[in-house]
VEXGULO-397441 format. One record per atom (N, C-alpha, C, O): residue in three letters; x, z, y; atom name. Coordinates in nm, 4 decimals. Layout:
SITE, r, u, w, v, a
SITE, ala, X, Z, Y, CA
...
This chain:
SITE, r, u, w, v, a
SITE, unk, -1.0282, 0.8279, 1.4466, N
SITE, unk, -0.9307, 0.7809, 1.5418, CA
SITE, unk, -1.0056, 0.7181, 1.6591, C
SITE, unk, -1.0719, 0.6166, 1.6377, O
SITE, unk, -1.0002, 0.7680, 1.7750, N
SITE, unk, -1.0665, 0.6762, 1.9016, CA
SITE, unk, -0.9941, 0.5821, 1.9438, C
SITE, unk, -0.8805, 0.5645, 1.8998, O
SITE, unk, -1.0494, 0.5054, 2.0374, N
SITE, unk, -0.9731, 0.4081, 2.1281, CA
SITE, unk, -0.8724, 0.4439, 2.1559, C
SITE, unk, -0.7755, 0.3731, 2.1285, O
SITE, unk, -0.8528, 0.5876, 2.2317, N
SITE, unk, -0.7333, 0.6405, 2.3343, CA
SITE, unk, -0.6117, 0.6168, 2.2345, C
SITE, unk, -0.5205, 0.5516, 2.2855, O
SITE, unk, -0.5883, 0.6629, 2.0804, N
SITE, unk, -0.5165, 0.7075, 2.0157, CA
SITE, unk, -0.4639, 0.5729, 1.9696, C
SITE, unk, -0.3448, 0.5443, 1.9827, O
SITE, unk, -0.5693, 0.4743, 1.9054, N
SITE, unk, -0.4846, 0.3326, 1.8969, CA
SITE, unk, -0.4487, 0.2429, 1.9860, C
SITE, unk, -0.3992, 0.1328, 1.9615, O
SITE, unk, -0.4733, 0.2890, 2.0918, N
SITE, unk, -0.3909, 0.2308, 2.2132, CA
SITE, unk, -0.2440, 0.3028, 2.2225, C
SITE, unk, -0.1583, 0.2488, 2.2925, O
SITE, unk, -0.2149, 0.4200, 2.1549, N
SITE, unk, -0.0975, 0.4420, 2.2043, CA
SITE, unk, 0.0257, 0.4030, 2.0485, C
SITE, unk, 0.0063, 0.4170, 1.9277, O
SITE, unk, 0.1623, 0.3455, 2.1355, N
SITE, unk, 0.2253, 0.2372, 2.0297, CA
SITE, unk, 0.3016, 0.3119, 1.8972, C
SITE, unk, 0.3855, 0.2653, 1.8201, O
SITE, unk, 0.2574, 0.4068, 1.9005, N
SITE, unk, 0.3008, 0.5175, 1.7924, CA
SITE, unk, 0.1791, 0.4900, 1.6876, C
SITE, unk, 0.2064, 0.5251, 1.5728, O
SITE, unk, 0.0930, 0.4523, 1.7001, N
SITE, unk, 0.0221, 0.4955, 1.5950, CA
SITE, unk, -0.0472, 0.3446, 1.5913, C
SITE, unk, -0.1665, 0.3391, 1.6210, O
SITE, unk, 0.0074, 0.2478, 1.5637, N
SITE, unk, -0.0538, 0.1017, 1.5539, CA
SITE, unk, -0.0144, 0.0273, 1.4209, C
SITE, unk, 0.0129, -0.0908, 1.3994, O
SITE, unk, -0.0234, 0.1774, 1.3100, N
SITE, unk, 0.0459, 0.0965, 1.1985, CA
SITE, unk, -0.0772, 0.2326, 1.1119, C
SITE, unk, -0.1064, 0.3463, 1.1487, O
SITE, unk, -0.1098, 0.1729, 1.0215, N
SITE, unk, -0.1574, 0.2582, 0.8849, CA
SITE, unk, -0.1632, 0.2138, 0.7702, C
SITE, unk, -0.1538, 0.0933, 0.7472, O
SITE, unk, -0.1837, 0.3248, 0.6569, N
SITE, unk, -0.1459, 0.3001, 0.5358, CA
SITE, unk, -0.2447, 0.3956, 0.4648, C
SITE, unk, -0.2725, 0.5116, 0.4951, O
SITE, unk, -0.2890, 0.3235, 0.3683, N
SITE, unk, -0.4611, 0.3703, 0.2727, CA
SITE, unk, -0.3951, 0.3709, 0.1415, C
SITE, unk, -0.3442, 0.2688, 0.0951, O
SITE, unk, -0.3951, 0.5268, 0.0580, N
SITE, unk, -0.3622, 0.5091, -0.0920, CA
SITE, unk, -0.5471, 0.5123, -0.1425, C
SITE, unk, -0.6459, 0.5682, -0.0948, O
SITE, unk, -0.5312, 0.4488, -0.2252, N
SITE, unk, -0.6652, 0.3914, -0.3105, CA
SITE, unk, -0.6423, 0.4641, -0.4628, C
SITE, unk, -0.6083, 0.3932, -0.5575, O
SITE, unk, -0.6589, 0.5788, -0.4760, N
SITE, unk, -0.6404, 0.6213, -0.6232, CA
SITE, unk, -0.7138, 0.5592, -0.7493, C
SITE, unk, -0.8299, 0.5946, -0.7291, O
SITE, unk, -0.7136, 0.5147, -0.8225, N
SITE, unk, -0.7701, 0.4831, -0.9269, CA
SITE, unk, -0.8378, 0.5647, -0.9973, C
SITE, unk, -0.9587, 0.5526, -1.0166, O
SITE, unk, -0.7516, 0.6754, -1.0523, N
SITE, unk, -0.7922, 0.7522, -1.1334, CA
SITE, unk, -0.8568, 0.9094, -1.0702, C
SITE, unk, -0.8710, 1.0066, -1.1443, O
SITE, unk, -0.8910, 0.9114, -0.9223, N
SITE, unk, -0.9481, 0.9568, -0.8782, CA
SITE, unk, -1.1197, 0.9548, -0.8333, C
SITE, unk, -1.1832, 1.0082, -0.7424, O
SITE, unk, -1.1518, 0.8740, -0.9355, N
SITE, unk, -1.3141, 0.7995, -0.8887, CA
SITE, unk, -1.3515, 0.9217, -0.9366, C
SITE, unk, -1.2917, 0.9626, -1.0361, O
SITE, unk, -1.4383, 0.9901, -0.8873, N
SITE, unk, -1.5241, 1.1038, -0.9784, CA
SITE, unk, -1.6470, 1.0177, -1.0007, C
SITE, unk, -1.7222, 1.0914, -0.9369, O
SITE, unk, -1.7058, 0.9451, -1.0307, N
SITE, unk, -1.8234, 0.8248, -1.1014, CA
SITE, unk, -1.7758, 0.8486, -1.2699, C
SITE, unk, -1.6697, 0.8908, -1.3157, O
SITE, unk, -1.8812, 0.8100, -1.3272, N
SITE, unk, -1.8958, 0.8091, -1.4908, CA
SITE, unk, -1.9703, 0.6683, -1.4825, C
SITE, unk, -2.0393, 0.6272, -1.3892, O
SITE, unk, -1.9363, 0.5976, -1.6156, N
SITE, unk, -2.0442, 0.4878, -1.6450, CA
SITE, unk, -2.1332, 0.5388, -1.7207, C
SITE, unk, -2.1204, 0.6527, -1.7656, O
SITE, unk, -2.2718, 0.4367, -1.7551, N
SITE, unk, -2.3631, 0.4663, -1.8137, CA
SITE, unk, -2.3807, 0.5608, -1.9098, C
SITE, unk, -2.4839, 0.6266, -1.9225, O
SITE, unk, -2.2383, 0.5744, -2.0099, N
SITE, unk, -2.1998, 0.6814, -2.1703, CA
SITE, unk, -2.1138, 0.8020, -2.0783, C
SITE, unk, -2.0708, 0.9096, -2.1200, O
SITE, unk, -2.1068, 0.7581, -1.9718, N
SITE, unk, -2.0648, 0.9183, -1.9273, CA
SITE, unk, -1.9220, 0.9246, -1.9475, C
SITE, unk, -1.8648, 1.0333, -1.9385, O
SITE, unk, -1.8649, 0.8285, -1.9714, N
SITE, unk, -1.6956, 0.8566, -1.9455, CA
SITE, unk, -1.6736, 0.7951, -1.8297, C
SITE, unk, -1.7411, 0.6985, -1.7942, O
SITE, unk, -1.5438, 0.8623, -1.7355, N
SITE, unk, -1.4978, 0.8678, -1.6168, CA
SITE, unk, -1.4673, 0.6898, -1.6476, C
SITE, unk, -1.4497, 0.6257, -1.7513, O
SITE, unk, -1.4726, 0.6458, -1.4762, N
SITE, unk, -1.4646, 0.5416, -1.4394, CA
SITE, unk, -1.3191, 0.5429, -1.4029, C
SITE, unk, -1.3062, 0.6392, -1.3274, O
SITE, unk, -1.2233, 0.4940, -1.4162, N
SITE, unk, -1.0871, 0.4491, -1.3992, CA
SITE, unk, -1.0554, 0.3177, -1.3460, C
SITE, unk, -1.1289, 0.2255, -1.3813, O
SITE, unk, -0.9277, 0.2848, -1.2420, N
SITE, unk, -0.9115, 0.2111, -1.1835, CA
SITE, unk, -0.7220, 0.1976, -1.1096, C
SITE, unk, -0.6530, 0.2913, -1.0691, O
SITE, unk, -0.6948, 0.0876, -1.1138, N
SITE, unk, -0.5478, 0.1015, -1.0714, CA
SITE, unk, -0.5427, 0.1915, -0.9579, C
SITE, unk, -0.6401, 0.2302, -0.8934, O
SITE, unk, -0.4164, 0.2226, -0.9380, N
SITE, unk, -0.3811, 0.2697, -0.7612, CA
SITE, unk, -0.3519, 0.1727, -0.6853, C
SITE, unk, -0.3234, 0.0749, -0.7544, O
SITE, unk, -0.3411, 0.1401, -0.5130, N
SITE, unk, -0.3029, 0.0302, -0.4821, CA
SITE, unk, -0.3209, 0.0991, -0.3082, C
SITE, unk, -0.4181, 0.1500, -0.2525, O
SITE, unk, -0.1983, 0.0755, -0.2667, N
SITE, unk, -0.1597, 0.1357, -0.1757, CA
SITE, unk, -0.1590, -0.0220, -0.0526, C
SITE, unk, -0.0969, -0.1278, -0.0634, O
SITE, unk, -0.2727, 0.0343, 0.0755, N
SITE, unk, -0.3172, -0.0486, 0.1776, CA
SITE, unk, -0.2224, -0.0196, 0.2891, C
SITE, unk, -0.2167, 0.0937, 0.3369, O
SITE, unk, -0.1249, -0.1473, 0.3457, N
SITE, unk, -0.0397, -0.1083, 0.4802, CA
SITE, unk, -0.1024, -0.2218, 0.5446, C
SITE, unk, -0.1427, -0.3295, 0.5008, O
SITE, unk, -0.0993, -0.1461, 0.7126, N
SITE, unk, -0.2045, -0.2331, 0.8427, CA
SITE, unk, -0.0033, -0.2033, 0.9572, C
SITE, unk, 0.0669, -0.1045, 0.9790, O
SITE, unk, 0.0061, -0.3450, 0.9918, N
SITE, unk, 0.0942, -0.3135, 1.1061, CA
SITE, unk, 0.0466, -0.3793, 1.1908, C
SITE, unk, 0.0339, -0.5012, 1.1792, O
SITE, unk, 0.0108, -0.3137, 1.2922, N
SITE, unk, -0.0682, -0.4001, 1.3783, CA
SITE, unk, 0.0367, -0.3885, 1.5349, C
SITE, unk, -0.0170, -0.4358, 1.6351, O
SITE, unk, 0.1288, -0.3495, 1.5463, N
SITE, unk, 0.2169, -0.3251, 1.6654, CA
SITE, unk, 0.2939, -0.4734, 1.6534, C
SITE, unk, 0.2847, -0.5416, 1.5513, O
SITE, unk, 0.3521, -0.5045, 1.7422, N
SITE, unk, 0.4486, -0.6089, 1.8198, CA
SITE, unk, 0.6099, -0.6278, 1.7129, C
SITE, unk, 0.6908, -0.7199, 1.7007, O
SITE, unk, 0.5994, -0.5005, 1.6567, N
SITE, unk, 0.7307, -0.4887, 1.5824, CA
SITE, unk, 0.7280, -0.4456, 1.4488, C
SITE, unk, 0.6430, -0.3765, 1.3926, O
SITE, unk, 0.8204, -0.4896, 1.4097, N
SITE, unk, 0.8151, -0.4058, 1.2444, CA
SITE, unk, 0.8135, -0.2970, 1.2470, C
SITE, unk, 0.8317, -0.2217, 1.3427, O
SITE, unk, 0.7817, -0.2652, 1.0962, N
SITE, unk, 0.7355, -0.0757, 1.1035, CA
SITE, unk, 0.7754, -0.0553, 0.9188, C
SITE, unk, 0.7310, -0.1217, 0.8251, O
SITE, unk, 0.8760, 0.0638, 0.9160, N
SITE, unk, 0.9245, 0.0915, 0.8027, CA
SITE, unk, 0.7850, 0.1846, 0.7254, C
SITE, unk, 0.6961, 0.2367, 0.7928, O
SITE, unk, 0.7901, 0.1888, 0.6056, N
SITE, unk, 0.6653, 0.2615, 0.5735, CA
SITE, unk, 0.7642, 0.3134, 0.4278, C
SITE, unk, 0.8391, 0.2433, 0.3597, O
SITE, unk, 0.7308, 0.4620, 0.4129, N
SITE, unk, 0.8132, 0.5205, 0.2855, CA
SITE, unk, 0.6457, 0.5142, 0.2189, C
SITE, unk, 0.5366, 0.5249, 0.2748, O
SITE, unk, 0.6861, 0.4909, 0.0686, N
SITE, unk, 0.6158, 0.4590, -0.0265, CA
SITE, unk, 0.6082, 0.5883, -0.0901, C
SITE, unk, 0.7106, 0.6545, -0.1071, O
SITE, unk, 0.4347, 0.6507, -0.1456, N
SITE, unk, 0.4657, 0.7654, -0.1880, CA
SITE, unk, 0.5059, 0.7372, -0.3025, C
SITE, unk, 0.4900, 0.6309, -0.3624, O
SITE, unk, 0.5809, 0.8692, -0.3510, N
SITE, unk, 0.6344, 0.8990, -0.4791, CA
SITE, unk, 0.5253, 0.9446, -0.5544, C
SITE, unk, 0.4222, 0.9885, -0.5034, O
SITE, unk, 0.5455, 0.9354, -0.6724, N
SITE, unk, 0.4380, 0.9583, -0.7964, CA
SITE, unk, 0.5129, 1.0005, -0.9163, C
SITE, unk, 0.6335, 1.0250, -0.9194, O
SITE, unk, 0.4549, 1.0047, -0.9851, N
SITE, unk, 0.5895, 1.0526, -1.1685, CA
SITE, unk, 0.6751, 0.9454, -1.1868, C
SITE, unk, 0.6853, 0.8340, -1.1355, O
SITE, unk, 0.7458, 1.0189, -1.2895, N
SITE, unk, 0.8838, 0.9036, -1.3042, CA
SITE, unk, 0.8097, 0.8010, -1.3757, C
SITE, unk, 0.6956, 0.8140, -1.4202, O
SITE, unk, 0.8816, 0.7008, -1.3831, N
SITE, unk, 0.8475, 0.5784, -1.4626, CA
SITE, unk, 0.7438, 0.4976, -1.4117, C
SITE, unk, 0.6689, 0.4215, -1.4730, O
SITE, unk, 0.7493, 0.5237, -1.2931, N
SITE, unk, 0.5918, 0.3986, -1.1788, CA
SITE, unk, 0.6736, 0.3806, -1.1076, C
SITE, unk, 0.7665, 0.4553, -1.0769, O
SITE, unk, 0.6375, 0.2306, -1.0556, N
SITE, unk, 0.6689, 0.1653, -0.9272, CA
SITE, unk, 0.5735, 0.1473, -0.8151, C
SITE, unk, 0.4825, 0.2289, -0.8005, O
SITE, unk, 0.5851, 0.0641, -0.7488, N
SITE, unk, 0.5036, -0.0093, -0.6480, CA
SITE, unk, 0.5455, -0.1383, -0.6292, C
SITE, unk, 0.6530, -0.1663, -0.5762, O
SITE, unk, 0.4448, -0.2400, -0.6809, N
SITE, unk, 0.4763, -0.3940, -0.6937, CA
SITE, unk, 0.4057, -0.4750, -0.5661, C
SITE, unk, 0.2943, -0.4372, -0.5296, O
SITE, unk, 0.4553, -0.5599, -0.5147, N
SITE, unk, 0.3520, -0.5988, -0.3982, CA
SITE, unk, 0.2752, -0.6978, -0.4475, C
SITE, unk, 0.3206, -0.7839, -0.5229, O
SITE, unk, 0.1372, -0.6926, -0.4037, N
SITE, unk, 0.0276, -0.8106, -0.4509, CA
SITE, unk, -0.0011, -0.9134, -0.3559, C
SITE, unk, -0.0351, -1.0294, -0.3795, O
SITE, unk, 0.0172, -0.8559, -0.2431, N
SITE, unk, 0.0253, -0.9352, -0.1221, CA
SITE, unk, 0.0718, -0.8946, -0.0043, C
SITE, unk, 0.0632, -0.7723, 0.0072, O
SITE, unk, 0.1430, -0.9785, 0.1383, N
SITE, unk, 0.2037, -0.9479, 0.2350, CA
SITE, unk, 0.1737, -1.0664, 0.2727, C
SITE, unk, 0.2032, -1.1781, 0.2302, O
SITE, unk, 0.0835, -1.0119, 0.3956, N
SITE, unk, 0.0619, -1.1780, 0.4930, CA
SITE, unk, 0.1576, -1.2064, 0.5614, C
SITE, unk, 0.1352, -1.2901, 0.6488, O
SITE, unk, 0.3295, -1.1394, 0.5492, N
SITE, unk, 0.3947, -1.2211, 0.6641, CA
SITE, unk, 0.5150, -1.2185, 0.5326, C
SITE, unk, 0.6223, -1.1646, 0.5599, O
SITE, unk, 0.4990, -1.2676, 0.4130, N
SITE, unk, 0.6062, -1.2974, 0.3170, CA
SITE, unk, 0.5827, -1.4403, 0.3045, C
SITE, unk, 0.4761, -1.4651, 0.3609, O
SITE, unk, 0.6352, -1.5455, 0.2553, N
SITE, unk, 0.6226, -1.6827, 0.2355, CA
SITE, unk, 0.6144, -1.6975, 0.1260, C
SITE, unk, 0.6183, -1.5824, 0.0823, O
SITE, unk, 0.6002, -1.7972, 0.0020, N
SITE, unk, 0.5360, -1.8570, -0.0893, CA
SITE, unk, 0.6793, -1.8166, -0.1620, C
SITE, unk, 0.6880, -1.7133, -0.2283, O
SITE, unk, 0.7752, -1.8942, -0.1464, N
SITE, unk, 0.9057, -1.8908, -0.2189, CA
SITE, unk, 0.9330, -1.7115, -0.2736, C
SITE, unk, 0.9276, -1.6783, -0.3920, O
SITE, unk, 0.9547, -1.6381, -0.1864, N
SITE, unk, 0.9677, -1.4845, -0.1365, CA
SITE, unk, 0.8529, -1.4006, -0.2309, C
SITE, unk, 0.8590, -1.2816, -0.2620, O
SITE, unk, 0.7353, -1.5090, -0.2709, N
SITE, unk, 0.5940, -1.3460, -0.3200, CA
SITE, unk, 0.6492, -1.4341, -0.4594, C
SITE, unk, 0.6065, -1.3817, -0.5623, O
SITE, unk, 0.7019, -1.5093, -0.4748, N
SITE, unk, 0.7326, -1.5225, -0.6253, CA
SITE, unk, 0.8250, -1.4243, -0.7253, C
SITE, unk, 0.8355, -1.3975, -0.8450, O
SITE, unk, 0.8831, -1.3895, -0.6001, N
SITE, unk, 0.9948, -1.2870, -0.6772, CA
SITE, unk, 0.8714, -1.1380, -0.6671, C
SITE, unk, 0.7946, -1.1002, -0.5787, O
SITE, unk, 0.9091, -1.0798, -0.8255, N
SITE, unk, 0.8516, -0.9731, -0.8350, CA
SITE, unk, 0.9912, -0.8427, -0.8273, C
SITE, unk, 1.1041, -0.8374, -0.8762, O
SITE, unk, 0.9027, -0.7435, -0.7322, N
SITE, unk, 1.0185, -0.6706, -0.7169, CA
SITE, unk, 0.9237, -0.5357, -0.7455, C
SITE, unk, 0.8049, -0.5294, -0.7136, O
SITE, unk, 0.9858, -0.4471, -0.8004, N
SITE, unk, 0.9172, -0.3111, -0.8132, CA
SITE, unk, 1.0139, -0.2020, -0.7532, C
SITE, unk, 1.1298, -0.1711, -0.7808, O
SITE, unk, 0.9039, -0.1452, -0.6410, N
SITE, unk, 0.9635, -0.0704, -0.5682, CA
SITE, unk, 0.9644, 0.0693, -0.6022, C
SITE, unk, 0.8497, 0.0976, -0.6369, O
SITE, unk, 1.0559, 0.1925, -0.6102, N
SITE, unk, 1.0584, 0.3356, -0.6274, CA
SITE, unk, 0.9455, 0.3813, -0.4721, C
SITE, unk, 0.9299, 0.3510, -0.3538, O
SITE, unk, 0.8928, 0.4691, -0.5752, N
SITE, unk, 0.8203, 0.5956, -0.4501, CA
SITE, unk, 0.9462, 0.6500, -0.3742, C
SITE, unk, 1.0515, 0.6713, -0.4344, O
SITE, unk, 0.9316, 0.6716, -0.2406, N
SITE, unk, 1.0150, 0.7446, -0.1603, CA
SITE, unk, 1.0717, 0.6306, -0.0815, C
SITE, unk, 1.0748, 0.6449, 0.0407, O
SITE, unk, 1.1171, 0.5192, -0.1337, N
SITE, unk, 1.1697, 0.4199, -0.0741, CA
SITE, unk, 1.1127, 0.3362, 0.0600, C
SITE, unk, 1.0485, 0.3982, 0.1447, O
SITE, unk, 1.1288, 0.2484, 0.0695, N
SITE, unk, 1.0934, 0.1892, 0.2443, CA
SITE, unk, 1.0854, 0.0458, 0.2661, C
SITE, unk, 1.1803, -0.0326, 0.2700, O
SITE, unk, 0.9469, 0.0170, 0.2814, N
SITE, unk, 0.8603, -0.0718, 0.3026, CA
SITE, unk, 0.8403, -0.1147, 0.4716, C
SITE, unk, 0.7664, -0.0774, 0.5627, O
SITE, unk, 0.9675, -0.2295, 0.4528, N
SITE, unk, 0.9634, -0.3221, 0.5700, CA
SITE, unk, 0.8548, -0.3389, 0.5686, C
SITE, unk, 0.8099, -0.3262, 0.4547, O
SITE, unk, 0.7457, -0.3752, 0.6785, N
SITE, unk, 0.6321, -0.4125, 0.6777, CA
SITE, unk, 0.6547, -0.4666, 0.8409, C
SITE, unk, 0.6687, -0.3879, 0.9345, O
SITE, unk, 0.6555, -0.6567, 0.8593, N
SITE, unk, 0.6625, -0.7192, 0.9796, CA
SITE, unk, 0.5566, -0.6901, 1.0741, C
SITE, unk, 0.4501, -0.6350, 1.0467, O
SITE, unk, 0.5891, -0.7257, 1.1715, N
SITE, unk, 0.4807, -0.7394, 1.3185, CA
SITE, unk, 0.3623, -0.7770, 1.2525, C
SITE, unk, 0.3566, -0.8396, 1.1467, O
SITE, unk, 0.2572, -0.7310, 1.3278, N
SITE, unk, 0.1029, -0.8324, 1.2455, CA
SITE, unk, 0.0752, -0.8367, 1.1341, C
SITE, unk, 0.0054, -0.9299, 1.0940, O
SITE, unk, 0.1187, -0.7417, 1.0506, N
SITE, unk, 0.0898, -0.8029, 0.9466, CA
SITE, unk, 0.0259, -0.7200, 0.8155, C
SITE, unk, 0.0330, -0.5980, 0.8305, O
SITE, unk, -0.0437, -0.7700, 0.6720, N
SITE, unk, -0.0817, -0.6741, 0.6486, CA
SITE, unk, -0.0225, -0.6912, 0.4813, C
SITE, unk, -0.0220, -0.8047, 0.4336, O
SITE, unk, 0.0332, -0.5571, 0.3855, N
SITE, unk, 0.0964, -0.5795, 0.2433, CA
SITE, unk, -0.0290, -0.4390, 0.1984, C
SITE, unk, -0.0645, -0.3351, 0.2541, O
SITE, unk, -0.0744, -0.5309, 0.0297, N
SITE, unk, -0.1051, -0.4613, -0.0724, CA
SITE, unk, -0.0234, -0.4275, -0.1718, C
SITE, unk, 0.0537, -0.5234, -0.1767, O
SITE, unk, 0.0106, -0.3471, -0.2593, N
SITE, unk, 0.1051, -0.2639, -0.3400, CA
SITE, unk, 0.0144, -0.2184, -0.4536, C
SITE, unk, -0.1063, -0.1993, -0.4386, O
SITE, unk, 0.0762, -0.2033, -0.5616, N
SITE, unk, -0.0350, -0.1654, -0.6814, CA
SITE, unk, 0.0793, -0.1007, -0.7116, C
SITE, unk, 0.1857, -0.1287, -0.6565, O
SITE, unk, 0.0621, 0.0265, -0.8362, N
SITE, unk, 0.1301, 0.1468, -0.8688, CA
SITE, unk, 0.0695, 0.0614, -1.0275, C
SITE, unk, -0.0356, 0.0333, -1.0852, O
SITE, unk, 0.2804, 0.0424, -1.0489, N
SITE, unk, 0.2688, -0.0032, -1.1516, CA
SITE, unk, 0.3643, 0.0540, -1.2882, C
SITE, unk, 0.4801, 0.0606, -1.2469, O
SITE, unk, 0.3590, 0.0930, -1.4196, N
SITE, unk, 0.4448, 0.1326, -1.4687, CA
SITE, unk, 0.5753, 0.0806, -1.4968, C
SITE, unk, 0.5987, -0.0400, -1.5046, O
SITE, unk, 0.6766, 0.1884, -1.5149, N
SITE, unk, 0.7962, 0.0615, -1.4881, CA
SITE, unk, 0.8481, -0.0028, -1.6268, C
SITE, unk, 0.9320, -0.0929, -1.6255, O
């Protein structure tokens, strides 16, 4: 992505899936290295920005681990979100998500 492209206000938001079970690494005995999923959102525009959550097999969610523009009261509640669904994500701000079973 160059300068030109994140300067323009369409594209001032991204989102990183982190597969877990995609590491191709082995440990020392040679079995595959495994790891949660955990899905990275960047909003970096002036305004909120909806983000659809990918879908995965039945019976997973997406739980949030963190959101720098949620408050203390608000990250207490655990909410598990469906793939496909839609991830307010405020001005400035940045939410981690882990792919969790439901």
């Amino acid at each position: 992505m160059t300068d030109e492209d994140w300067a323009k206000g369409y594209v001032r938001c991204l989102g990183v899936r982190l597969a877990g079970h995609a590491i191709e690494e082995k440990d020392p005995k040679g079995k595959p290295l495994l790891d949660e999923t955990f899905l990275m959102l960047l909003n970096a525009h002036h305004e909120p920005r909806p983000f659809t959550l990918p879908a995965h097999k039945r019976g997973v969610r997406w739980q949030r681990v963190l959101d720098t523009a949620v408050t203390q009261a608000k990250e207490k509640q655990i909410t598990l979100l469906r793939g496909g669904s839609q991830y307010d994500l405020e001005a400035r701000s940045l939410a981690v998500l882990r792919l969790r079973p439901k």
